[in-house]
N, C-alpha and C positions, 0 to 999 in steps of 0.2 A: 305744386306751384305752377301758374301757365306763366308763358312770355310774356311782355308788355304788352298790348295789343293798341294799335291805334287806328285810328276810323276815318274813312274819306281824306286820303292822305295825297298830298300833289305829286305825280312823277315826274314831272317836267326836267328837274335836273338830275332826273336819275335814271332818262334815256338819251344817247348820242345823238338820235334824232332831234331832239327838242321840240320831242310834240306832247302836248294839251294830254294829259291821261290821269284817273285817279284812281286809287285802289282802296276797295269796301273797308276793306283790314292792313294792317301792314304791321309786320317788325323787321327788329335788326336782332343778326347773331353774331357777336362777341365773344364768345368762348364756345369749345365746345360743349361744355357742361351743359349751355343752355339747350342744348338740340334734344334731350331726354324732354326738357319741358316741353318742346313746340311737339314733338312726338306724343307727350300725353293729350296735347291740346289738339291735336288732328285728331287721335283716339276719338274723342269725345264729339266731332264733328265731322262722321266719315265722307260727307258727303263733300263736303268744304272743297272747292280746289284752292289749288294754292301753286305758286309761281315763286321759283329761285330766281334772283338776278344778282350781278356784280354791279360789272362796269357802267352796264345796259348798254354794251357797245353789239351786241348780237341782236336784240330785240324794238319790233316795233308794234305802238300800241296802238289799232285801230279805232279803240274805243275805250270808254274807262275797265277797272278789269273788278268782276265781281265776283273777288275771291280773297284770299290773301295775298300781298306778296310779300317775300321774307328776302332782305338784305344781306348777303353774305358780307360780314367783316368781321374775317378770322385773320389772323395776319400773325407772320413769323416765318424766317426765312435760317437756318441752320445746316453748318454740314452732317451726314451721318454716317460716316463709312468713304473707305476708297480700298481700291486692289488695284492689281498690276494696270488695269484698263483703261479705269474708269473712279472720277469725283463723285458721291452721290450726296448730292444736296435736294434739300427737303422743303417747298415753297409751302404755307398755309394759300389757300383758295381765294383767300379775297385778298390776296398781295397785286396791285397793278404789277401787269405784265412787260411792260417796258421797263419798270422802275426795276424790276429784279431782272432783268437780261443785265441792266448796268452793273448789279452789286454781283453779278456771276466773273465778269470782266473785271472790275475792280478787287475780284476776290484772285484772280489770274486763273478763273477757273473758264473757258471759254467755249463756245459747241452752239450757240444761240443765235449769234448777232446777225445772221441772216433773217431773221424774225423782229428786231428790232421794232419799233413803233407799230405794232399793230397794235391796236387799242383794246381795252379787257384785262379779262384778271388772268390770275394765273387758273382758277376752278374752271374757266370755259374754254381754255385753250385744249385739253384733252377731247374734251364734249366733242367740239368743232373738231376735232384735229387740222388744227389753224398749221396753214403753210404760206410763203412766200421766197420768192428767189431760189430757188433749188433746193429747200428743205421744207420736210413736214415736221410738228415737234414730236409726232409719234415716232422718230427716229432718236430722241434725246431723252424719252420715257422711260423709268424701269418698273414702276408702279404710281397707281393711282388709289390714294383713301379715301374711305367714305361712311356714313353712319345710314345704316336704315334705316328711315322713320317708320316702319311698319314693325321691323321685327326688333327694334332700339337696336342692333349690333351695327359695333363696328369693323369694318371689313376691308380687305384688300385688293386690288386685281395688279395680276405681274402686265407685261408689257402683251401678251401675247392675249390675254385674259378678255383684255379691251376690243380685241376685234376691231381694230382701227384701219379705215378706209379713206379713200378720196374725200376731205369735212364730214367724216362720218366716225363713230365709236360706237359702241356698247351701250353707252350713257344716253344716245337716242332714241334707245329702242324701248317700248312698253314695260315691258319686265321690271326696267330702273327707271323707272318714275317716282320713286320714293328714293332714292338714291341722292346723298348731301352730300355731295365733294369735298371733303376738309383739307385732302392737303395733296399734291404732288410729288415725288420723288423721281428727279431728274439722274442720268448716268452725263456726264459731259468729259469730252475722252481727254486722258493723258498728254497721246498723241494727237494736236490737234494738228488739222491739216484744212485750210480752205476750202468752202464749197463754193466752187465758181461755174458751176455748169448752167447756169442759166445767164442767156447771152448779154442783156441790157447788164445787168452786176458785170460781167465780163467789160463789158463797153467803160463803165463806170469807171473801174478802176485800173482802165487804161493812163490817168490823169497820176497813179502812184508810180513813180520813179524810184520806188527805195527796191535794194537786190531782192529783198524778199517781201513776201505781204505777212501781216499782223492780225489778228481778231478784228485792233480796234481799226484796221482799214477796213475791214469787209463791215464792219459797224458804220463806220462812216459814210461809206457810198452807199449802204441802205438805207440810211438816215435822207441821205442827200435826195436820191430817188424818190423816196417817199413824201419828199417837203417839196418836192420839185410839181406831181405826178397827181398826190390827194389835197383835198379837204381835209382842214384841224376841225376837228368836231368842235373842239370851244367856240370857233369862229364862223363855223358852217354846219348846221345838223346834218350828220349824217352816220351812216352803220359801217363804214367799207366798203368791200366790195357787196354786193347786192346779190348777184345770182353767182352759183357754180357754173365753170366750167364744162358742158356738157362732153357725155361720156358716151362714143358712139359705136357700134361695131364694125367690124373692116366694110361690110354689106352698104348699112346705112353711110359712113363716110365717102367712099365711094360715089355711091350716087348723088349725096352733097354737092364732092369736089366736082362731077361732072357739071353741075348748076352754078358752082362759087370755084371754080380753078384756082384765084388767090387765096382761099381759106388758109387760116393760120390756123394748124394743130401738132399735135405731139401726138407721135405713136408712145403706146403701153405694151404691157403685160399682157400677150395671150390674143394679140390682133387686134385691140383695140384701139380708139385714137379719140384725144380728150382733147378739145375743140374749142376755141379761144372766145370765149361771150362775148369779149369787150368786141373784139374783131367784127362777129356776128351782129352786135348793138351797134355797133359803128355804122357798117357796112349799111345796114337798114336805115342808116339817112338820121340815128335819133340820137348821135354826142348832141351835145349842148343845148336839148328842145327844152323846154321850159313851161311848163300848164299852171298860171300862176304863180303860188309862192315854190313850186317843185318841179325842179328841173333834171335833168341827167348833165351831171358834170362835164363840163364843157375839156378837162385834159386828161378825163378818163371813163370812158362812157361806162362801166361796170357799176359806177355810184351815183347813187340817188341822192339830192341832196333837198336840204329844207331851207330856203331862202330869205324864211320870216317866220310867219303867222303859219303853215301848214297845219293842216287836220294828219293823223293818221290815217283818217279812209282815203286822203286826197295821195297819201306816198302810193299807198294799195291801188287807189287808182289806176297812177303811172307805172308802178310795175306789173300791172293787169297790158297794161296798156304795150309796154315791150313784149311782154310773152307775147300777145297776139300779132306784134307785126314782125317779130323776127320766126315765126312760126310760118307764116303767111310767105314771108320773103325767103326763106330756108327748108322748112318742114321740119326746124329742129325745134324740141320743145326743152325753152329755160325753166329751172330748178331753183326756187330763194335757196342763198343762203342764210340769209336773215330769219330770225322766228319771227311770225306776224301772229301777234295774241288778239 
């Protein structure tokens, strides 16, 4: 039996961008029963690409996509286990990822809410290993599930397994290209303790007066931040932040800092130091420019936004158009974190 399949299908509202894109093929997956059949149906068409998406809060489409793309809407959210340490709850891939940080809090199960509103599902958030405010989620991971569509099995990776980097996993690499994310299994500790190391959060909830802080405080001022700071994708296409954070060596920052003495970075692990884009985007004169319908967000230069009618080659454009001038102006070269298909 194959999956539904359907033909020249509109992506418009099933990218954050809200750009113009179609796709030759498309289905949705609803259970995972059905992944055996989309696994017989690639079978039979090796040649086929084909493209996962959720939220389509990660991806932009420069063009129509002549391939398949398949829907992830698996959804189910369950506890499975605890021990002395640690909650472990278990997210299905196509659960929106705000909507489950709420039911983790509502469950008094907490370890998230520094990630709060970032837009996407739960299946992308490992991919990326999506961070904000002083946490990455590869720190609240105990395993990640998955089905192969090459070899039909379904498999597991522990937390170490993923090879989770600075928005980087396992999951990006060649290898797991065939690799369906069906579900997440979160650790979120006993003992929770706020993460407030990162200063703006720190600034934030200078405004709580209560003896101690809460979850749902450190929830709150991320909230606030975020509604303060970004673009709502319903109301303004956009993906997030756009580029990484470049990742420099003590060598190259160095001779940076001798050209930019304000540079805003964070030393790392091992002599490194990982160097603030928006800063870099800033500095190069290009918040709030604007090349018809796509601009860079005028209160936070890392986002690209879509103002109207934009093309996807027109975002591609402008983020062609940043690399070359913060390149020029710095000698450091930005990295999307956006997929541009």
């Amino acid at each position: 039996m194959s999956p539904a399949i359907e033909q020249n299908v509109d992506l418009t509202k099933l990218n954050t961008f809200k750009v113009t894109a179609k796709a030759k093929e498309f289905t949705t997956i609803k259970a995972e029963m059905e992944l055996l059949q989309l696994a017989d149906y690639l079978a039979q068409y090796p040649e086929q690409k084909f493209l996962i998406i959720g939220g389509g809060s990660d991806v932009l489409f420069s063009e129509d996509y002549d391939g398949l793309v398949i829907h992830n809407c698996l959804y189910g959210i369950e506890p499975v286990g605890e021990d002395d340490d640690f909650y472990y709850v278990r997210a299905a891939s196509g659960e929106d990822w705000h909507s489950f940080i709420l039911r983790t809090l509502d469950a008094n199960k907490p370890g998230l809410e520094n990630l709060a509103l970032i837009p996407g599902t739960v299946g992308g958030a490992p991919i990326q290993n999506i961070g904000a405010y002083g946490l990455e989620v590869a720190e609240r991971i105990h395993s990640v599930e998955y089905f192969d569509l090459k070899t039909r099995q379904k498999k597991a990776l522990s937390n170490e397994e993923c090879d989770f980097g600075y928005r980087t996993s396992i999951f990006k690499k060649p290898e797991m290209k065939d690799a369906y994310i069906t579900g997440v299994v979160f650790k979120l500790p006993k003992k929770w303790e706020p993460v407030i190391n990162y200063k703006e959060l720190r600034e934030e909830l200078q405004n709580c007066h209560a003896p101690a802080l809460y979850p749902t405080d450190i929830y709150s001022a991320v909230v606030a931040i975020r509604k303060r700071k970004l673009p709502e994708p319903r109301k303004l296409g956009n993906a997030g932040s756009f580029f990484k954070n470049p990742i420099l060596s003590k060598e190259d920052f160095f001779t940076l800092q001798e050209r930019a003495p304000s540079v805003v970075a964070y030393p790392m692990a091992g002599g490194r130091y990982k160097v603030s884009a928006a800063w870099l985007i800033d500095s190069a004169g290009l918040k709030g420019i604007r090349m018809g319908d796509v601009g860079v967000y005028e209160k936070q230069p890392l986002i690209i936004v879509n103002y109207g009618q934009a093309y996807g080659e027109d975002i591609v454009a402008m983020a062609q158009d940043i690399r070359l001038r913060v390149k020029n102006y710095f000698g450091v070269k930005l990295e999307s974190e956006v997929v541009i298909v």
